[in-house]
Wavefront OBJ file of the C-alpha trace (Angstrom):
o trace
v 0.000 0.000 0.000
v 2.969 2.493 0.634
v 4.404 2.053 -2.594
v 1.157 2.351 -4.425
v 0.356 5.339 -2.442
v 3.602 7.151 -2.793
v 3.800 6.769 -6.371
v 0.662 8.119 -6.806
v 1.682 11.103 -4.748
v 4.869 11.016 -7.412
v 2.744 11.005 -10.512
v 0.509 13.562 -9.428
v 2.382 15.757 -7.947
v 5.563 15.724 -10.488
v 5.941 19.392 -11.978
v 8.637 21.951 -12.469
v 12.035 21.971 -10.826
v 12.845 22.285 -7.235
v 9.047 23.400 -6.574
v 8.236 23.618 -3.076
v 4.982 24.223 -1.833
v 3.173 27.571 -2.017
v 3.176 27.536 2.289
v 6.804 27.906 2.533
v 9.611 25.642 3.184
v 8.899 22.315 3.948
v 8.068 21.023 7.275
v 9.596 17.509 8.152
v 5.756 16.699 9.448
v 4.499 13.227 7.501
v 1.545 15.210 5.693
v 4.117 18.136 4.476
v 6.619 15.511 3.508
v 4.466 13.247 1.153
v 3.256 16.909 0.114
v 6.267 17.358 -1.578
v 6.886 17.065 -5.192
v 9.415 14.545 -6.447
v 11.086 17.910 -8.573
v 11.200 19.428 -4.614
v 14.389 16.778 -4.452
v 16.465 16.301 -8.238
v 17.606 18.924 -10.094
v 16.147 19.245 -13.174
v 19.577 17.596 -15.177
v 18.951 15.025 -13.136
v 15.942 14.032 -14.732
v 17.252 12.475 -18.083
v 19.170 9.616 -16.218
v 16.168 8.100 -14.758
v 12.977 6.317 -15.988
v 9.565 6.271 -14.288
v 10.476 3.255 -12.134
v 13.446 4.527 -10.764
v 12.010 8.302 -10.480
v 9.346 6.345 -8.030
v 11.318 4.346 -6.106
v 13.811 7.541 -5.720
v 10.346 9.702 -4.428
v 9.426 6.752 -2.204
v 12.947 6.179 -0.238
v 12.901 9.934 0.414
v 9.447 10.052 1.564
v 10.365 7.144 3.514
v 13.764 8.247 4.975
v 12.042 11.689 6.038
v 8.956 10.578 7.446
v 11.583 8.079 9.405
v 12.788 11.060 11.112
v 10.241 13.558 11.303
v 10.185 15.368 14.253
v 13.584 14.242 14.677
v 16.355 17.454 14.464
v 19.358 16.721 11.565
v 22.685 17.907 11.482
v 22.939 20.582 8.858
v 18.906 21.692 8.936
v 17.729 22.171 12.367
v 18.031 26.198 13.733
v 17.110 25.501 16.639
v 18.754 22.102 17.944
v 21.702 21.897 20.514
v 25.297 22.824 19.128
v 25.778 19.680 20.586
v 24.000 17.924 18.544
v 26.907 18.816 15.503
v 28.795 15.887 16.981
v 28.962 12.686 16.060
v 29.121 9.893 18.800
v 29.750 6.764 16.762
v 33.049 5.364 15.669
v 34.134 7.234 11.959
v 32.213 5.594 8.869
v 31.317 6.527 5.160
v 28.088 6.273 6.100
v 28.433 9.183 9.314
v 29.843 11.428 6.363
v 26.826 10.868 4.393
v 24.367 11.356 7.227
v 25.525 14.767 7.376
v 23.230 15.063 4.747
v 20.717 12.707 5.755
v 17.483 12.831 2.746
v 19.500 15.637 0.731
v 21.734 12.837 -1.547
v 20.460 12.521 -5.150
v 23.357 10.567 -6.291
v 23.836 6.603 -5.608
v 27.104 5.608 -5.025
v 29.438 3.347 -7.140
v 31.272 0.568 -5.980
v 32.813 -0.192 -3.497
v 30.212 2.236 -1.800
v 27.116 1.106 -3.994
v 25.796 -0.173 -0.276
v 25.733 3.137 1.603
v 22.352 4.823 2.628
v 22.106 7.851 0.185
v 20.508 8.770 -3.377
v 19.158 6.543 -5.866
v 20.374 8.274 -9.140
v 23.375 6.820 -11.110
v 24.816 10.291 -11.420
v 28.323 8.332 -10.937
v 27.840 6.569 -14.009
v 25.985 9.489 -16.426
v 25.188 8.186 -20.169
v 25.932 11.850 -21.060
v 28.567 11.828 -19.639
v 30.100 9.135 -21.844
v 28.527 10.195 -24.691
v 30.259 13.094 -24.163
v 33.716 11.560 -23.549
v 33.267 9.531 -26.572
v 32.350 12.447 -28.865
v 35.688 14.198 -27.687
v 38.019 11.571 -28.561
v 38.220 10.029 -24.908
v 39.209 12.729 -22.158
v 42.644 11.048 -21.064
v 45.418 13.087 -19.915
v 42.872 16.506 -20.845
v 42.528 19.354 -18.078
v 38.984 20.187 -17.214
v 36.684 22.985 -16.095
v 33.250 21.881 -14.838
v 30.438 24.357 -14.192
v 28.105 23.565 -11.175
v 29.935 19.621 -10.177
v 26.277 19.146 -7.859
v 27.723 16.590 -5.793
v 30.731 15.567 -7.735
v 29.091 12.143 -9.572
v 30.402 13.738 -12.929
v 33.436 14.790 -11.433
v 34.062 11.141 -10.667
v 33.825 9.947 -13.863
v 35.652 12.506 -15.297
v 38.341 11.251 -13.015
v 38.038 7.783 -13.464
v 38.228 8.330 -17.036
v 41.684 9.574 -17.024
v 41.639 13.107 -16.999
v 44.648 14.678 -16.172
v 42.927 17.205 -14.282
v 39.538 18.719 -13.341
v 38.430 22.037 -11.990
v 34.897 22.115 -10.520
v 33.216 25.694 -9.360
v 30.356 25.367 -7.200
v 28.602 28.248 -5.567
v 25.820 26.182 -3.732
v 27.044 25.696 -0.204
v 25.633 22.503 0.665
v 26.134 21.091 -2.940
v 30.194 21.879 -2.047
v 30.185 20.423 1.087
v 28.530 17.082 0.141
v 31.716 17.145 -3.217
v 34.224 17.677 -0.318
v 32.865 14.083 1.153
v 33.096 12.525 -2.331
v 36.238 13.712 -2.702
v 37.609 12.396 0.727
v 35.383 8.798 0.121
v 36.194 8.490 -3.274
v 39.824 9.404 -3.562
v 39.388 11.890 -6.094
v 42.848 13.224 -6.173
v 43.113 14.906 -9.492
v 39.782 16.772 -8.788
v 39.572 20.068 -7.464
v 36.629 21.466 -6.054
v 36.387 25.510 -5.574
v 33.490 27.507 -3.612
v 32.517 30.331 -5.743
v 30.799 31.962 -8.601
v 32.291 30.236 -11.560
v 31.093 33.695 -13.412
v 33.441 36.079 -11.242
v 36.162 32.778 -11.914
v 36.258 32.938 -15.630
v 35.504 37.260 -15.649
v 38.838 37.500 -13.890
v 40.947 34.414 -14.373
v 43.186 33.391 -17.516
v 43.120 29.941 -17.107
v 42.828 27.434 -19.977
v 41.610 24.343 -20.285
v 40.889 21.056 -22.742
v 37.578 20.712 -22.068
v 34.679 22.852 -20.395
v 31.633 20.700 -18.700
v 28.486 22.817 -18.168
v 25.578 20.079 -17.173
v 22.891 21.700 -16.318
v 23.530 25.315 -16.061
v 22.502 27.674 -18.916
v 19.255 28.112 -18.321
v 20.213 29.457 -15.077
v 22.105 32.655 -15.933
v 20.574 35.967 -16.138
v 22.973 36.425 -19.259
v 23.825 32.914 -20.788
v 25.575 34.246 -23.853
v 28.324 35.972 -21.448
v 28.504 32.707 -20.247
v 29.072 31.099 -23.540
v 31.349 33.983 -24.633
v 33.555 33.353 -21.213
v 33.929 29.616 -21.984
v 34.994 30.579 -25.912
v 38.047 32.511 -23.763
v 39.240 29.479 -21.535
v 38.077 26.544 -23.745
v 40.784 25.540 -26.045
v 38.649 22.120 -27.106
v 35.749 21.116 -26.496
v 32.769 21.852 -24.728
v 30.224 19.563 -23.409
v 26.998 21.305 -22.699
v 23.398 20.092 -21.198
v 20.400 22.449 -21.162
v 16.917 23.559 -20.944
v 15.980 25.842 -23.923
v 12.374 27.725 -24.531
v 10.104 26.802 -27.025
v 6.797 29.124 -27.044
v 4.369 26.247 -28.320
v 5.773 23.642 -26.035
v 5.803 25.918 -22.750
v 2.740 27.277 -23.089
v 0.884 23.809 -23.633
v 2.417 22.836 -20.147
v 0.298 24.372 -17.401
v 3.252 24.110 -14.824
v 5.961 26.040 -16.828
v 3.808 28.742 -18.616
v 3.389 31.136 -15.638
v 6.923 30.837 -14.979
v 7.521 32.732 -17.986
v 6.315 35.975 -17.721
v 8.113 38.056 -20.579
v 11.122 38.545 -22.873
v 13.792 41.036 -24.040
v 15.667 41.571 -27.417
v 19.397 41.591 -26.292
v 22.712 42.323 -27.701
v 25.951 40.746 -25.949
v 29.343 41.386 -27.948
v 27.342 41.922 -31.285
v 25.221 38.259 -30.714
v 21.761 39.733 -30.861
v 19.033 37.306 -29.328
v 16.011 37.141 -27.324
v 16.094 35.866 -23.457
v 13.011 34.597 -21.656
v 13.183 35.458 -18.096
v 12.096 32.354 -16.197
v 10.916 32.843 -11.963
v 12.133 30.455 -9.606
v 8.798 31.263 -7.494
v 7.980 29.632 -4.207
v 11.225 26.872 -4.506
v 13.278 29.922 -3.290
v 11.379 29.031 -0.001
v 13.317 25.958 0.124
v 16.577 25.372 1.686
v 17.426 22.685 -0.952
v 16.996 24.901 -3.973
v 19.601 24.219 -6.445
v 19.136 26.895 -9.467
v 20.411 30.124 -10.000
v 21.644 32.651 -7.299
v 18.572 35.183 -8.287
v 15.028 35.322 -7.891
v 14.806 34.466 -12.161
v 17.327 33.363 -14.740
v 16.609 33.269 -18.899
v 16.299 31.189 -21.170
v 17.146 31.013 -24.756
v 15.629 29.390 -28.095
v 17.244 26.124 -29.243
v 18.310 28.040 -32.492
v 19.491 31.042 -30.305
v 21.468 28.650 -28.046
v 23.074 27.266 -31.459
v 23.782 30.806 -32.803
v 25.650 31.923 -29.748
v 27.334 28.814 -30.261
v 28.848 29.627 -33.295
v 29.111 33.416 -33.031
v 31.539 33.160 -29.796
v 33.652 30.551 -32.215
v 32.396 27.331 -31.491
v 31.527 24.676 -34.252
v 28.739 22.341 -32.949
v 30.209 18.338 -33.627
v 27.031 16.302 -32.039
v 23.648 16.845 -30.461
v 21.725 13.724 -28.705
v 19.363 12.986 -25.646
v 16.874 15.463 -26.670
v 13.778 16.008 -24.477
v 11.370 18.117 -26.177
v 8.911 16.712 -23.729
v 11.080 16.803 -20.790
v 8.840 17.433 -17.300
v 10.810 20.945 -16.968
v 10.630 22.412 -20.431
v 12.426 20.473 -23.466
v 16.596 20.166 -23.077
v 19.441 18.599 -25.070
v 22.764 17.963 -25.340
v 25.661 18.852 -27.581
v 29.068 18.510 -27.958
v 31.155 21.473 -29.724
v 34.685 22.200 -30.529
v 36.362 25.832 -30.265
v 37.492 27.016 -33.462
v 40.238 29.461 -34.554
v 38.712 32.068 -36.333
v 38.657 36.160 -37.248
v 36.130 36.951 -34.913
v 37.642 34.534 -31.837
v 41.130 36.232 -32.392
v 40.036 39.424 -32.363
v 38.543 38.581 -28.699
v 41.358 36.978 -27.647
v 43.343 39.839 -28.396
v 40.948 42.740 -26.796
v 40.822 40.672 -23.219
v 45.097 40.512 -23.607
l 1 2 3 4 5 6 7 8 9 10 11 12 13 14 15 16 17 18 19 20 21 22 23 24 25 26 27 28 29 30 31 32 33 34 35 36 37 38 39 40 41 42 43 44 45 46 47 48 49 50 51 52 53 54 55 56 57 58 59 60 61 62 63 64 65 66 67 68 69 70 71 72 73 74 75 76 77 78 79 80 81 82 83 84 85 86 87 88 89 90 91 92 93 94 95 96 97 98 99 100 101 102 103 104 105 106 107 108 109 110 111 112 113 114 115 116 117 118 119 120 121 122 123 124 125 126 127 128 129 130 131 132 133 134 135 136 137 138 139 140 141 142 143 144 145 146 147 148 149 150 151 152 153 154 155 156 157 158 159 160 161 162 163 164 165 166 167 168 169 170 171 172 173 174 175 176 177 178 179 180 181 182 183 184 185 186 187 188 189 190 191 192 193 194 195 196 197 198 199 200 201 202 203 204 205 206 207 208 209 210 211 212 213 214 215 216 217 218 219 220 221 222 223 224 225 226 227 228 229 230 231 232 233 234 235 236 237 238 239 240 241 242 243 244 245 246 247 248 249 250 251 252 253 254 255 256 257 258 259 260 261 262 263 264 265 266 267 268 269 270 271 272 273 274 275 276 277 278 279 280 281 282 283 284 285 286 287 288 289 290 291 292 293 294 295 296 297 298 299 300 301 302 303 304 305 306 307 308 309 310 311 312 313 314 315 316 317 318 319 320 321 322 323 324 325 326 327 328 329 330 331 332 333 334 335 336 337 338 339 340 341 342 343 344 345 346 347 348 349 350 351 352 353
């Protein structure tokens, strides 16, 4: 009867990303937890590595694991709980690192760790990711730059995959925290995580790099083609790129994304001129667990927009797959596309030097 009942909180309640209910932030009562959309706890990348079944059973061990402890105070969420409650009292485990964020894991863990109590998404072993890998010639002995790591599952396999290097920026606090413990579980030595705005990074840095991985990220900028232009500057190969995009007729048939929407602007960035769609994050700002943007809205662009920029900030586009028109949060892809030494790229190279 649980199961039955939970997924048929799942299916009804399954909407747009991160939404949390129009109240405030959740309570851990049992009603407000089983209120809870299953978008309240994946980020909406997340999404394409999972079918129905495992989208479920993920909705149903949360629901379970919080209605375990409601009423209960956890580490890293309870204001008003003893300081002394920030200890642990139990001999040093995997598992006490993970309980540190107890209900918060997306990802399941890969062997030899596949047993510990956390997520239920293979983010550690991402068909995207591969495909990307593959599409790049294999990523052995490359350097990387990743945009928004999460909680380091692609990070792993970019590491595992032989990588000579990888740079991951994440701004989230509690998303950096939880990659510190992968790092320190995992042996990730050739990772390394940084606590910032990846943004303010690439505005003021000179690094270069291989490869640039941006999973799940451009459709949270308030300016995505400064983003693009900023990776054309420190991406000397390839760059691997998962997104939302906006699609008028598809956003306005879905009743949970069209009042998110609520205008656009013609824009001009560095002579790219395009239209954004400013998207509102809404009530899930309510929620301590909100993973988008760090403003109230981002925007979006068009898929042939998000191809333009591509091009006009000198990149040539090698491979598009796992394309979602229908996806639950508005329609995404994924594309693979190499930087390319042009007039227009040279001429930007040479104003930043």
């Amino acid at each position: 009867m649980l199961w039955r009942d939970a997924y048929a909180v799942y299916v009804a309640q399954f909407d747009s990303v991160n939404r949390a209910p129009a109240t405030g932030p959740p309570s851990r009562t049992p009603s407000a937890i089983l209120a809870l959309s299953f978008d309240d706890y994946v980020p909406t990348w997340v999404l394409p590595t999972m079918s129905l079944a495992t989208r479920a059973r993920h909705f149903l061990g949360r629901s379970v694991r919080q209605l375990s402890s409601a009423g209960r105070a956890t580490p890293m969420t309870s204001r008003g709980a003893s300081i002394l409650d920030q200890y642990s009292t139990s001999a040093p485990s995997p598992q006490n690192a993970l309980d540190i964020f107890d209900g918060e894991w997306s990802s399941a863990f890969p062997a030899p760790l596949s047993t510990l109590r956390a997520g239920s998404i293979e983010l550690f072993g991402d068909d995207r990711v591969r495909w990307f890998a593959e599409s790049v010639g294999g990523v052995q002995g490359k350097s990387v730059l990743e945009l928004g790591p999460l909680e380091g599952g692609h990070s792993y396999m970019l590491d595992r995959l032989g990588a000579s290097s990888i740079v991951a920026i994440e701004s989230n606090t509690r998303a950096f925290l939880k990659c510190l413990i992968v790092k320190e579980l995992l042996g990730l030595e050739r990772v390394h995580f940084l606590f910032g705005d990846f943004l303010e990074y690439l505005r003021t840095r000179e690094d270069t790099f291989d490869l640039c991985m941006a999973s799940g990220v451009l459709y949270h900028m308030q300016n995505p083609a400064e983003l693009v232009a900023l990776i054309g500057r420190c991406c000397t190969g390839h760059l691997c790129l998962w997104t939302h995009y906006f699609d008028a007729k598809i956003i306005a048939s879905n009743p949970q994304l069209a009042p998110k929407f609520t205008e656009n602007s013609s824009q001009d960035f560095e002579g790219f001129r395009h239209t954004l769609y400013r998207q509102e994050y809404r009530a899930a700002l309510n929620w301590p667990g909100f993973c988008g943007g760090s403003a109230p809205t981002s925007h979006w662009m068009t898929r042939d927009d998000i191809f333009r920029c591509l091009r006009h900030f000198g990149f040539e586009i090698e491979g598009v797959r796992f394309e979602e028109p229908a996806h639950p949060n508005g329609p995404a892809l994924a594309l693979v596309a190499r930087r390319v030494a042009d007039e227009r790229g040279a001429e930007r190279a040479a104003a930043v030097t």
